[in-house]
N, C-alpha and C positions, 0 to 999 in steps of 0.2 A: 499339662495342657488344660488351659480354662474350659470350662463350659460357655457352651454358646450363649449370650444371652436372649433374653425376651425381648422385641422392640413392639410396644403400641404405639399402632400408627392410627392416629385420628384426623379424620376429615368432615368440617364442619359445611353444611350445605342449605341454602333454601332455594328451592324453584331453583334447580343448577341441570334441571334433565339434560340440555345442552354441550354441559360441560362436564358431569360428574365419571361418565362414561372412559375418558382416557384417562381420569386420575385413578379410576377404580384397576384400568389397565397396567398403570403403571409399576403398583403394587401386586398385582395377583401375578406379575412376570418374572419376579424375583426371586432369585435362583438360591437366596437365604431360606431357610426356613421356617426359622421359629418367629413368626411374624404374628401381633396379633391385630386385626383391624378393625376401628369400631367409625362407623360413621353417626353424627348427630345431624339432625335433621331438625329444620325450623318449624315443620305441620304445612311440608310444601301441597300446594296445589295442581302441580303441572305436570305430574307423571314421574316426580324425583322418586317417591317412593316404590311404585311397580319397576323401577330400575336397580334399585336396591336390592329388592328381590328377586329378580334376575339373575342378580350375580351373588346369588346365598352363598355360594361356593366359596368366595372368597374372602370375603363379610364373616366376623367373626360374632357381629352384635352391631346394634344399631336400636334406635329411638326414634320417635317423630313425635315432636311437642312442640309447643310454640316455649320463642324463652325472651328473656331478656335483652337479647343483643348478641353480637359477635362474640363477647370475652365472655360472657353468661354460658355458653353452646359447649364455648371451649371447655370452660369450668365442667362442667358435666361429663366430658369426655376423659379430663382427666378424675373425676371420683369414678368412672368406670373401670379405665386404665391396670389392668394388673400386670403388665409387663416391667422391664426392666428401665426402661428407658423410653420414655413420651419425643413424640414428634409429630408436629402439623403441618398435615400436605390437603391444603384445602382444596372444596370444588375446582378444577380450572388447573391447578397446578400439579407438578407429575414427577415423581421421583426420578435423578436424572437419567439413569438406565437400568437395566435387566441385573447388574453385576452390581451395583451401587451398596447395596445393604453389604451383601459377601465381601469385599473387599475391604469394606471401614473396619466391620466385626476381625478380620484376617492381619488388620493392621495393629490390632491390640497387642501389648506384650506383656508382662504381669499383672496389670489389674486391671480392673473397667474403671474409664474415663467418668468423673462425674460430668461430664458435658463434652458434644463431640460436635464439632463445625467444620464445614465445607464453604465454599462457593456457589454461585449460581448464577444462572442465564436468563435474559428476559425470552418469553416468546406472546405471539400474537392469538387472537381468538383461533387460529387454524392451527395453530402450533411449531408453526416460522419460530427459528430463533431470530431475535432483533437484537442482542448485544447483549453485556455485560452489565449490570449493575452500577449504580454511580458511585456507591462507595464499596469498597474492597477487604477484604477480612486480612488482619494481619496476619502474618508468622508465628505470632505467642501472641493470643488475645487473651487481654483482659479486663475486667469489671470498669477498672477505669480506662480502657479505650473508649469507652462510650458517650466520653466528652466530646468526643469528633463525628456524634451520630452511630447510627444504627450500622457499624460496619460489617454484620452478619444479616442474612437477611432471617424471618423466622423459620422460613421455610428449610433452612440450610443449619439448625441446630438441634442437636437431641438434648435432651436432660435427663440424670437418670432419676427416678420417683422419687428417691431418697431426698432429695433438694428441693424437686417441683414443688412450690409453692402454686395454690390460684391463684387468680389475676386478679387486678385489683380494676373490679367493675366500675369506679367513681370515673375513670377512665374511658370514654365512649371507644377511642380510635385510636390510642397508644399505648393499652396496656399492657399490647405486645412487646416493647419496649423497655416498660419497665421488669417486666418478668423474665425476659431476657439478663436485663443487665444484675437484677438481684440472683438470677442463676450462676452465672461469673462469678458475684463476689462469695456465693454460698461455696464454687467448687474447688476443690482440693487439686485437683487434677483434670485439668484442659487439654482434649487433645485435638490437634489440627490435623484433618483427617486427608489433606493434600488435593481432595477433590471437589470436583462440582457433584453437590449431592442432588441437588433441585433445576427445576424448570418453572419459572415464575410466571404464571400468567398475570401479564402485566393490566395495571388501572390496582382495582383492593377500595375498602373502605378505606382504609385512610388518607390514598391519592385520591380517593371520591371529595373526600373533605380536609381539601390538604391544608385550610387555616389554624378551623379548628385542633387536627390533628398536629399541627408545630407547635401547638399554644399549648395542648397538655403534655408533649415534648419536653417542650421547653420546664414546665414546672415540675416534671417528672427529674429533669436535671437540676433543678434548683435544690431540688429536696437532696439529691445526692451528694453533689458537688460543690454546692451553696451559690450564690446569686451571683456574685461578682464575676468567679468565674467562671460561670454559663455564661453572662452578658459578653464576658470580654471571647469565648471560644467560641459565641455565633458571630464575630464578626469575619473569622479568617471563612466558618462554614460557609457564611450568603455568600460571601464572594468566591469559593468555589460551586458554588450549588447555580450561581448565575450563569458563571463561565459555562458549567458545564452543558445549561440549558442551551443556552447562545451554540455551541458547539456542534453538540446531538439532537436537536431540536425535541427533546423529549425530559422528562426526571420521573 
């Protein structure tokens, strides 16, 4: 029988008082154990911090500095990180239940996955769920799925330390993206953990700036895939990315 693994879970936050409170919930509910939590913090202003401290109990470590940006916060959370396996469940968003960690960990069978994916839900500022995700995680994903876009969401993947690379900051709003899909092509062993791991609150920086963010998308896929066929795989993507808007009145 394996040992259990270590999962650091990091949650990146600024001025989130609002929101940080059910994601903190989410985690300290789970019926896993060996769990390690580190929240970074941006030098919020608004009472993020005396909430932090509130819930020492389930706070493992945490920081409050100003940084760089989004993938700057995150970097820092992974040189923190001594667990087995990184995952980012930001301000706003919620691990999808109580049973969620126990169940993925219960699903392993000889060795630990270098990378473990789920599915995920969108929900509202109150915590409504509103649907499913526009794009859908395959059955066997891999490095090069990710010609057809982001089909995992970040929130809905672990990596184990051993792969995690940082992110690469030249990237204001997609580095999430690339780090992902160099995770894939880093792991040996993928496994699909058959669930909804996450609860997405939906909008994020890079629905905030969703031009920019397609545009280093897009060169993020150039770099991988080369040019040709990124041009020619965003023409099937816009024309389901329109549909879908058309459809659900949202993306």
């Amino acid at each position: 029988m394996m040992n259990k693994p270590l999962i650091s879970i990091i949650t990146i936050v600024f001025n989130g008082k609002d929101t940080l409170q059910k994601t903190i919930d989410s985690i300290a509910c789970q019926s896993y154990f060996n769990i390690e939590y580190i929240i970074i913090d941006g030098a919020s202003s608004d009472g993020t911090i005396d909430l932090i401290k509130t819930n020492n109990i389930a706070v493992s470590k945490y920081i409050s500095e100003p940084d760089d940006g989004l993938y700057d916060a995150m970097n820092k959370g992974l040189k923190l990180a001594t667990g087995d396996y990184v995952w980012f469940i930001n301000s706003g968003d919620e691990i999808y239940n109580s049973e969620t960690v126990a169940t993925f960990v219960d699903g392993f069978s000889e060795q630990w996955p270098d990378v473990i994916y789920g599915d995920t839900v969108m929900i509202d500022e109150v915590g409504n769920e509103i649907g499913e995700r526009r794009l859908q995680p395959p059955l066997n994903l891999t490095w090069k799925d990710f010609k057809n876009g982001m089909l995992v969401s970040h929130q809905s993947i672990l990596v184990s330390t051993r792969i995690a690379q940082l992110y690469n900051t030249r990237y204001r709003f997609s580095a999430d993206f690339e780090w992902c899909l160099q995770a894939l092509k880093d792991a040996q062993n993928i496994y699909n953990s058959g669930l909804i791991l996450s609860r997405f609150l939906d909008g994020g920086l890079t629905k905030q700036n969703i031009v920019p963010g397609l545009r280093e998308r897009f060169d993020i896929m150039r770099r991988y895939f080369g040019l040709i066929p990124t041009i020619l795989k965003h023409i099937p993507i816009g024309i389901r990315f329109f549909w879908y808007v058309l459809r659900n009145k949202r993306f």
